[in-house]
C-alpha positions, 0 to 999 in steps of 0.5 A: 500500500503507498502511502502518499506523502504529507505534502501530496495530502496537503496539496490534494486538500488544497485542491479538494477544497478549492473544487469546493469552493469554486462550486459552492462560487458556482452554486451561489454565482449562476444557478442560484440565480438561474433558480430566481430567474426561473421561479420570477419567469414562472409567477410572470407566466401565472400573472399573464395568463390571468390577464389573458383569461380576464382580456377574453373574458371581458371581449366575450363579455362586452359582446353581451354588453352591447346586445343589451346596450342595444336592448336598453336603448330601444327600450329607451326610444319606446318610452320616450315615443309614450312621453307627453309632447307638444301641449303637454297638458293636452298630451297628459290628458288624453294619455290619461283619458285613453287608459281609463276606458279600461277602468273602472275609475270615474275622474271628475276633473284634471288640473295643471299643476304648472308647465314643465319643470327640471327634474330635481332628483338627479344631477344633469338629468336631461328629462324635465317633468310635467304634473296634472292633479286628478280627482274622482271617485271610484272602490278602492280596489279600482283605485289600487288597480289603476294605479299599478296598471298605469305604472306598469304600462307607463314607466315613465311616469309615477303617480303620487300624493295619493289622497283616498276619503270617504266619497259623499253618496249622492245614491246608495250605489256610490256609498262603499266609494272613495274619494280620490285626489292623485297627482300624475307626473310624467317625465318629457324629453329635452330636445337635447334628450330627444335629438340623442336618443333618436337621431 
């Protein structure tokens, strides 16, 4: 057996030790890093694949969105064609007149509560509003149901203070009526309104 000689081991150490460095240099140097670089490139890859998922999402989505920007906007054009125009008492009257044929509702009289007025609800709302009071007498579930029917076919347009009394009975059959005093306000179209919508 050869033995090697003190100055080979301490030279074959020297070595060895320098392998280890130059390797844990190596490690620590390049592929340490590379690691990093690897798991950056792998959350980056994550990160742009969502946005990828949410950009095909949202040109799927903006598809529905203008079907129903076309759907609302038609709606729009149709509620403005229901709005009063020209003499918009006369307008408000007939509109009125015209839907009580159905009802069992007996209107003695309409009055103008004024000529247009803004819209003070919200901010650059670009309808204005028009009120007529009316007053009559009808049973009470008459009343209730003019008034849902004229607010389910008239969106635009919401009836309020409501006023229901006791109707004086000129006959017995009138004795179970009530008196009734509702303002009607409906909302009317600018021109600029008007002119945007429907060009």
């Amino acid at each position: 057996m050869n033995r090697i000689s003190k100055e080979k081991r301490s030279q074959l150490i020297l070595v060895a030790l320098i392998v280890v460095g130059i390797i844990a240099g190596l490690w620590f140097s390049v592929i340490r890093s590379q690691k990093e670089d690897l798991h950056t490139l792998a959350a980056k890859k994550t990160e742009d694949l969502n946005q990828l998922t949410q950009i095909a999402e949202t040109i799927k989505n903006s598809e529905m969105a203008k079907k129903e920007l076309v759907t609302v906007s038609n709606d729009l054009v149709f509620a403005e064609r229901e709005m009063p125009t020209g003499d918009l008492y006369l307008s408000l009257v007939n509109t009125i007149r015209k839907f009580n044929h159905d009802h069992n509702v007996q209107i003695s009289q309409f009055n103008p509560t004024g000529g247009d007025t803004p819209v003070n609800l919200l901010p650059k709302f670009p309808y204005r509003q028009v009120t007529v009071s009316i007053s009559g007498m009808a049973h009470f579930h008459d009343i209730g149901k003019f008034v849902a029917d004229f607010e389910n076919t008239f969106p635009t347009s919401r009836i309020l203070n409501l006023d229901l009394s006791p109707a004086p009975a000129a006959v017995p059959e009138d004795k179970e009526k009530l008196a009734f005093k509702m303002d009607i306000v409906s909302l009317v179209a600018n021109n600029g309104a008007r002119s945007a919508n429907n060009p």
